[in-house]
C-alpha positions as CSV (number, residue, x, y, z in Angstrom):
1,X,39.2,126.8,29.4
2,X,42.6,126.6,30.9
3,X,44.5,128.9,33.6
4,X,45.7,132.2,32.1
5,X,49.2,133.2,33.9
6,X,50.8,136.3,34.1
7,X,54.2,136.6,34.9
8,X,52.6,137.7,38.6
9,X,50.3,135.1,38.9
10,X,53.1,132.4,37.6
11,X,55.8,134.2,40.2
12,X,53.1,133.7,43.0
13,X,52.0,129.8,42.3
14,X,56.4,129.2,41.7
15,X,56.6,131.4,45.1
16,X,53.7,129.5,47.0
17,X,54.9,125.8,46.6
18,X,58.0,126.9,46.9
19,X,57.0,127.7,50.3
20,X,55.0,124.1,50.1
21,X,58.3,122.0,49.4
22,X,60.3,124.1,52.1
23,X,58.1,122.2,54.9
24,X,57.8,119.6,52.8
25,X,61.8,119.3,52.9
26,X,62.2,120.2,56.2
27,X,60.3,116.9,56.7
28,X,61.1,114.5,55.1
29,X,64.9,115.6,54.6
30,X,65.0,116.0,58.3
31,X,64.6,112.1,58.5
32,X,66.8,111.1,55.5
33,X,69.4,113.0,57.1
34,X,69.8,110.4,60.1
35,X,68.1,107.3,58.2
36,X,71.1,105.4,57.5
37,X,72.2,106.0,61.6
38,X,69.1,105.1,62.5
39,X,69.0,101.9,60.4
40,X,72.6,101.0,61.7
41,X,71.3,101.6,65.2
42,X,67.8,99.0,65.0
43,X,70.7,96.3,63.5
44,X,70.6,96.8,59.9
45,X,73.6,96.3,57.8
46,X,75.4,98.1,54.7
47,X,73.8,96.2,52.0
48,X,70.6,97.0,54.1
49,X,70.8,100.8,54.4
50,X,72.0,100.9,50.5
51,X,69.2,98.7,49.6
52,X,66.3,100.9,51.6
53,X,67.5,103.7,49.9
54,X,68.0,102.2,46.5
55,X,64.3,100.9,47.0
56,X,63.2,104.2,48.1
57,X,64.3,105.8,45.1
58,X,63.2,103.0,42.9
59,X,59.6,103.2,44.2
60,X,60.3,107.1,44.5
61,X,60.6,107.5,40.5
62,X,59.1,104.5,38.9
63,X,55.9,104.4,40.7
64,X,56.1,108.4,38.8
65,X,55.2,106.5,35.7
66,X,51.9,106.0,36.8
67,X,51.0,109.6,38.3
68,X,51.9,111.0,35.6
69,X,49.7,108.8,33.5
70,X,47.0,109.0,36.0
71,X,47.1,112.9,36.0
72,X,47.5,113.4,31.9
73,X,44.4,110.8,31.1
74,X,42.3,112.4,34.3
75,X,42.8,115.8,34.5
76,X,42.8,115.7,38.1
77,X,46.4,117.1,38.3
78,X,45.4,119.1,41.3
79,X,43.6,115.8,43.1
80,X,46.8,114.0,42.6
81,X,49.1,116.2,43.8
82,X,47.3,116.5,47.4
83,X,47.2,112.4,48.0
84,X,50.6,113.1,47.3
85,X,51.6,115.1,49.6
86,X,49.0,113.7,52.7
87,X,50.6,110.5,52.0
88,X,54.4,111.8,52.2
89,X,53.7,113.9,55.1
90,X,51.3,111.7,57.5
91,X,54.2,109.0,57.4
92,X,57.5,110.7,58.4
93,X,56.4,111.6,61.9
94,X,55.8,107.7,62.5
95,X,59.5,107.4,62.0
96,X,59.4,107.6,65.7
97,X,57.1,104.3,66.5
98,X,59.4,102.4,64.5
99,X,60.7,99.3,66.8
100,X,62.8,97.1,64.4
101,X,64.8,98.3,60.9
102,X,62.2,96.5,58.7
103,X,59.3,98.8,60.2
104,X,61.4,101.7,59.7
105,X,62.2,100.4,56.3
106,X,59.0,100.0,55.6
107,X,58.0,104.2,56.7
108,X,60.8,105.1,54.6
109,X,60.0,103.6,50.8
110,X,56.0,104.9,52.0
111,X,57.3,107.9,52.2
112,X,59.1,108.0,48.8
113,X,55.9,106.3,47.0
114,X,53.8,109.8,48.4
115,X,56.3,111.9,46.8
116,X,56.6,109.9,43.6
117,X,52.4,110.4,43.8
118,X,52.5,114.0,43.7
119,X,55.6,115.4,41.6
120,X,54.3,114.8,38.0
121,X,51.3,116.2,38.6
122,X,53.1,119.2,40.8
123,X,55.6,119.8,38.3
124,X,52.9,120.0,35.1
125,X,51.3,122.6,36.9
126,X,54.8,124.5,37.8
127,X,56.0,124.5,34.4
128,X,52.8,126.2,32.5
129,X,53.0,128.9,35.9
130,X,56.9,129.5,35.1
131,X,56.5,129.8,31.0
132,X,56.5,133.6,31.4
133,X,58.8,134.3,33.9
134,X,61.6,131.3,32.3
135,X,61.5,127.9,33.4
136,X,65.0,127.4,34.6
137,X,64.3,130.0,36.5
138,X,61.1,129.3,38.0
139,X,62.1,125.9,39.0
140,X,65.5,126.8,40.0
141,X,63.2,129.1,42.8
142,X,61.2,126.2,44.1
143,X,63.9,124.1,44.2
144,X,66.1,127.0,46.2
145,X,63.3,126.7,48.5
146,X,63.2,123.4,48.4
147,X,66.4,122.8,49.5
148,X,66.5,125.6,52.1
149,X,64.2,123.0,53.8
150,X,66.4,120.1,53.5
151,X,68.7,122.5,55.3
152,X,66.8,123.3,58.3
153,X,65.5,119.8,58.9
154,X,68.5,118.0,59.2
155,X,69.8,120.7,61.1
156,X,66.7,120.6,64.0
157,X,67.3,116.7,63.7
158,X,71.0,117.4,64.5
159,X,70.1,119.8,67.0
160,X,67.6,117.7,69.4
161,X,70.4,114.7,68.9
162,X,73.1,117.1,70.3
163,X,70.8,117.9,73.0
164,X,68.4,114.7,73.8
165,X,70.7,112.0,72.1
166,X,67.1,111.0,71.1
167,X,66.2,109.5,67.1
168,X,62.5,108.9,68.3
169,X,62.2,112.4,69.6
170,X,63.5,114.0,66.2
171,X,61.4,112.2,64.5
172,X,58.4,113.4,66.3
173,X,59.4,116.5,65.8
174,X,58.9,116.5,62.2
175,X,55.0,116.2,62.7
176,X,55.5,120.1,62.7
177,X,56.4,121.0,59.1
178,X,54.5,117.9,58.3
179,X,51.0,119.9,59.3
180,X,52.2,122.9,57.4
181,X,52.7,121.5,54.4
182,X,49.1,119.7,54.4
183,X,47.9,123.5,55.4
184,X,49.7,125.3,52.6
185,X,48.6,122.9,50.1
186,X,45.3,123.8,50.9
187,X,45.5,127.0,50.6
188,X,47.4,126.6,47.0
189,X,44.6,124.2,46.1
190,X,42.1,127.5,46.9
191,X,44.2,130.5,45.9
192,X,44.6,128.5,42.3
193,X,42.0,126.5,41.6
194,X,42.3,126.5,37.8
195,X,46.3,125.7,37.8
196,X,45.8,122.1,37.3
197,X,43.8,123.1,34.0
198,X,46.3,122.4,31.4
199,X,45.9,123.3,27.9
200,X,45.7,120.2,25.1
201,X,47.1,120.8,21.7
202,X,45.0,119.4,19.0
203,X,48.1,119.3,16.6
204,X,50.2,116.9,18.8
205,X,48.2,113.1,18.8
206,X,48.4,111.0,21.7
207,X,50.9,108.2,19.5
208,X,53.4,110.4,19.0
209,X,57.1,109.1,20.3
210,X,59.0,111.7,22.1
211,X,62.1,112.9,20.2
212,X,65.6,111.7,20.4
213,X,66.7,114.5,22.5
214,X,64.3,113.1,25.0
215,X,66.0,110.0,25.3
216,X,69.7,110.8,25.0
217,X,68.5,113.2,28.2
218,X,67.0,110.4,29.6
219,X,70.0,108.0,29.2
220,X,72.9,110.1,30.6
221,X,70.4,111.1,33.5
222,X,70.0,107.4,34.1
223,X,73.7,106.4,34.4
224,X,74.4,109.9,36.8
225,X,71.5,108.1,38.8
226,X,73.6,105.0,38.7
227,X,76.5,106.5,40.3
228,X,74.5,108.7,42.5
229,X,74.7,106.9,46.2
230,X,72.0,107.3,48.2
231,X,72.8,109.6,51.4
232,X,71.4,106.3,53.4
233,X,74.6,105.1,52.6
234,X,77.2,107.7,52.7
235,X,75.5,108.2,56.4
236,X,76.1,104.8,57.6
237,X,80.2,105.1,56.0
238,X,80.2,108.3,57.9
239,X,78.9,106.4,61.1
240,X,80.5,103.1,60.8
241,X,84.2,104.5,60.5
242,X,83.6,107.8,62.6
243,X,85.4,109.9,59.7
244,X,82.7,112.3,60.2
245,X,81.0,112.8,64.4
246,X,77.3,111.2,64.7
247,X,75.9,114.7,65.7
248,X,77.5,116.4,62.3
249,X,76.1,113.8,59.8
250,X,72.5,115.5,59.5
251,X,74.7,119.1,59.4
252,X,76.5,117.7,56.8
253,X,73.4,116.5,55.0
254,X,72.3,120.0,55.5
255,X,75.4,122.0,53.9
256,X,75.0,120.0,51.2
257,X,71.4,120.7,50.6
258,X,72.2,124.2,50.9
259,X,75.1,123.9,48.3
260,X,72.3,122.3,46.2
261,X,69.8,125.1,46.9
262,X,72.0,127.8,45.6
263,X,72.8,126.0,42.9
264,X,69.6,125.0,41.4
265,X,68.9,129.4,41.2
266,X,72.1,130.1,39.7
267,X,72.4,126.6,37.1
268,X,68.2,127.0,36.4
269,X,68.6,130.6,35.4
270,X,71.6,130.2,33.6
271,X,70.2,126.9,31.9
272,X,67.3,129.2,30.3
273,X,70.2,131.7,28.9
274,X,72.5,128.3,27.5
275,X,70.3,125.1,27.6
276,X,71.5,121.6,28.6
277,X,74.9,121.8,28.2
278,X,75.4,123.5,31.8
279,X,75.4,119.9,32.9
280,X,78.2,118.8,31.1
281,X,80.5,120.9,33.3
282,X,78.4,120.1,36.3
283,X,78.3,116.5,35.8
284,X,82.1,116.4,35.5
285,X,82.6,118.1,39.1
286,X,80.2,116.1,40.3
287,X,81.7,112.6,39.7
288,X,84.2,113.7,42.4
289,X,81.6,113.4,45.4
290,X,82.4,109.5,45.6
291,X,86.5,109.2,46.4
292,X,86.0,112.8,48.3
293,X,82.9,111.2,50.7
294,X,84.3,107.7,50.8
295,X,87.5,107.7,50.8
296,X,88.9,110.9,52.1
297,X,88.9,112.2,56.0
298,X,86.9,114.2,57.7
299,X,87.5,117.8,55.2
300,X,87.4,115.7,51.9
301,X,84.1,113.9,53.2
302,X,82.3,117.1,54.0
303,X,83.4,118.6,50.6
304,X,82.4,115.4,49.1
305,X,78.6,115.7,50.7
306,X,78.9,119.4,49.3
307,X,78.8,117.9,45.5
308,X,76.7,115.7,46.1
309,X,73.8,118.0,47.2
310,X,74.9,120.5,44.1
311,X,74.8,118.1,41.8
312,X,71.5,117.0,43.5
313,X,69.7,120.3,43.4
314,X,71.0,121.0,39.3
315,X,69.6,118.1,38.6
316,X,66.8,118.7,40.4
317,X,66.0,122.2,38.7
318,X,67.3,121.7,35.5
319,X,65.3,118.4,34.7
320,X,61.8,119.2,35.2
321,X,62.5,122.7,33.3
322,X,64.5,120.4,30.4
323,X,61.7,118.2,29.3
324,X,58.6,120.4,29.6
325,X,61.1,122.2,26.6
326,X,60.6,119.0,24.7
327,X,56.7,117.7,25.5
328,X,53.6,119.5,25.2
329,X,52.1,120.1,28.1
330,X,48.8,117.7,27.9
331,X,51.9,114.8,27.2
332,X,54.3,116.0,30.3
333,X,52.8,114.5,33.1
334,X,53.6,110.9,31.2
335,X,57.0,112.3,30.2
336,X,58.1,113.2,33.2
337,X,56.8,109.9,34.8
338,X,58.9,107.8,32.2
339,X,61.8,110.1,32.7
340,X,61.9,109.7,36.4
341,X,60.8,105.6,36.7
342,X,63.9,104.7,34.0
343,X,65.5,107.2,36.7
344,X,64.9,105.5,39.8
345,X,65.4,102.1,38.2
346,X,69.3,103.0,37.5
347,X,69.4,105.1,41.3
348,X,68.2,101.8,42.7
349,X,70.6,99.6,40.8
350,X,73.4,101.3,41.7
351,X,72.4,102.1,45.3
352,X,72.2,98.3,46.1
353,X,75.0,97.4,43.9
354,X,77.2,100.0,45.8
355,X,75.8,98.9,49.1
356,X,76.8,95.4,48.3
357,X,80.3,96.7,46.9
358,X,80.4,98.6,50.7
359,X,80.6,95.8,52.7
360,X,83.8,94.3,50.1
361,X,85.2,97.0,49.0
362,X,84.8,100.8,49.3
363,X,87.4,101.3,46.4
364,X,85.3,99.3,44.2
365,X,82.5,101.0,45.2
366,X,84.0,104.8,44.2
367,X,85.1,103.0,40.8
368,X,81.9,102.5,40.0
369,X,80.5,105.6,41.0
370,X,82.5,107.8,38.8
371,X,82.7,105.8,36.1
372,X,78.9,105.8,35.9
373,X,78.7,109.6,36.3
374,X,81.6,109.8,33.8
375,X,79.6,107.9,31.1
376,X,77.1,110.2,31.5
377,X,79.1,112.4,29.6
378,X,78.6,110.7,26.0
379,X,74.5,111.3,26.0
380,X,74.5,114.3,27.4
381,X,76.6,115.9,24.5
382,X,74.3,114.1,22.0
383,X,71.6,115.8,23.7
384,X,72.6,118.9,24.0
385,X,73.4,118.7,20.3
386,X,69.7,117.5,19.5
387,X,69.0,120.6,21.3
């Protein structure tokens, strides 16, 4: 028997993790915020803070692949998704024992491994709760919340720098929303015990492929990834040529998880009303976040950082909701684990490849970018026709 959900029950579980990825965010955002500073400040260079993020993102999607496997053959989507998280949260605090770049290196792809543990798994179980109510919607709402914690992270980070000049101490910090996620969870894990029962349809065999729409998704997702720098890096920019003050880089960050937050409620709902080709529009805007961030002053940076965090959170809502449209539930665990590892392989490629441009050539660097996010374009349309 699997869980039943109403459109209360399925507003509630959306609502709770919502609530769950808020700390969660508030976390782990918190650090990203002030990772490529912090990098920058142990001795690391450019090609260094692209490459950490690249690699965190690599290990952050790919090792997805897996999860998702692991929870669709198991059935222990709920099992899963805890590791997940006690992984991701025991290892930001440590942030602050970190005496040399490769430690701190080190802490940072850890923590991306515990998130690409528990999403597949967390996501399943999200988009069976948010059938009813739209899932657009429902994960636009978690990732609102979501993002309303990447806001107030970086913004305490930014606010005990201001005060204590003080990366160790911000870090430590963090060890706060860490222990309320790990508490929340719990309670989820109680309140819901039969959400990570998921529903197998006899009619649908293990073999089948997943339909072209599925892949022409997966393709233009892969090259906006490509072009997609890593915040690592548009940090250290911001710190190396003082375009944007030390103490507003995390604020920044923060804006532009805010822009991101709003936009994942207004694009999610608006995706279950049109379908995929919001993006197209979106995807176009956002190829702008790369001559704006590095290549502009001080206004046109902050704006830049502002599309980049929309573009982060649409992508963010509308994804998950996207392909549990196209895979049966027992199957979407492994879909979304595919989707996200061919994912992270481009993010990772083109966040070293733009960290080595960096260091030769920022122009070089912003061609790429929106030529990637511009090529996007072409699957994209073809999957939105499939649609």
């Amino acid at each position: 028997m699997t869980a039943s959900w109403t459109a209360r029950t399925g507003l509630a579980f959306v609502l709770l993790f919502g609530a769950i990825n808020l700390f969660a965010d508030f976390a782990y955002e918190g650090a990203r915020s002030v990772s490529g500073p912090f990098l920058a400040l142990l001795g690391a260079s450019g090609l260094v803070a692209g490459a950490v993020g690249g690699l965190g993102e690599l290990m952050g999607y790919a090792l997805r692949l897996f999860s998702g496997r692991w929870a669709d053959r198991s059935g222990r989507y709920w099992m899963i998704t805890i590791l997940g998280y006690v992984v991701q949260m025991s290892v930001v605090p440590l942030l602050a024992l970190a005496g040399s770049w490769q430690a701190a290196a080190a802490m940072m792809v850890t923590e991306r491994i515990g998130k690409a543990v528990r999403n597949p798994p967390r996501d399943v179980m999200l988009s069976e709760a948010g059938e009813i109510m739209g899932r657009g919607w429902a994960f636009g709402v978690n990732e609102a919340l979501d993002q309303l914690g990447a806001f107030a992270g970086p913004l305490v980070v930014a606010g005990v720098l201001a005060f204590r000049h003080d990366y160790r101490l911000a870090f430590a910090w963090l060890a706060v929303p860490a222990v309320m996620v790990l508490l929340l969870v719990g309670t989820a894990r109680f309140v819901f015990p039969r959400a990570g029962e998921i529903h197998h349809d006899a009619a649908a065999g293990e073999s089948d492929g997943y339909p072209p729409m599925f892949w022409w998704y997966t393709a233009g997702s892969a090259l906006v990834a490509f072009g997609f720098a890593d915040y690592a890096l548009i940090a250290f920019h911001f710190a190396k040529t003082h375009v944007v003050p030390a103490d507003v880089i995390p604020i920044a960050y923060a804006f532009g998880m805010l822009a991101g937050g709003a936009g994942s409620l207004l694009f999610g709902k608006l995706y279950d009303h049109v379908g995929l080709k919001i993006l197209l529009p979106l995807t176009l805007v956002g190829a702008l976040f790369a001559p704006l961030a590095f290549l502009g002053g001080y206004g046109a940076a902050v704006a830049g950082v502002l599309l980049w965090g929309l573009s982060f959170g649409v992508h963010g809502s509308v994804m998950p909701a996207a392909v549990a449209a196209m895979i049966p539930a027992h199957r979407r665990g492994s879909a979304y684990g595919l989707f996200n590892s061919i994912f992270g392989v481009a993010w990772f490629a083109g966040s070293t490849l733009e960290g080595w441009l960096y260091d030769r050539s920022i122009m070089a660097l912003v061609v790429v970018a929106v030529a990637a996010q511009l090529a996007a374009l072409g699957p994209l349309v073809l999957a939105t026709r499939k649609a």
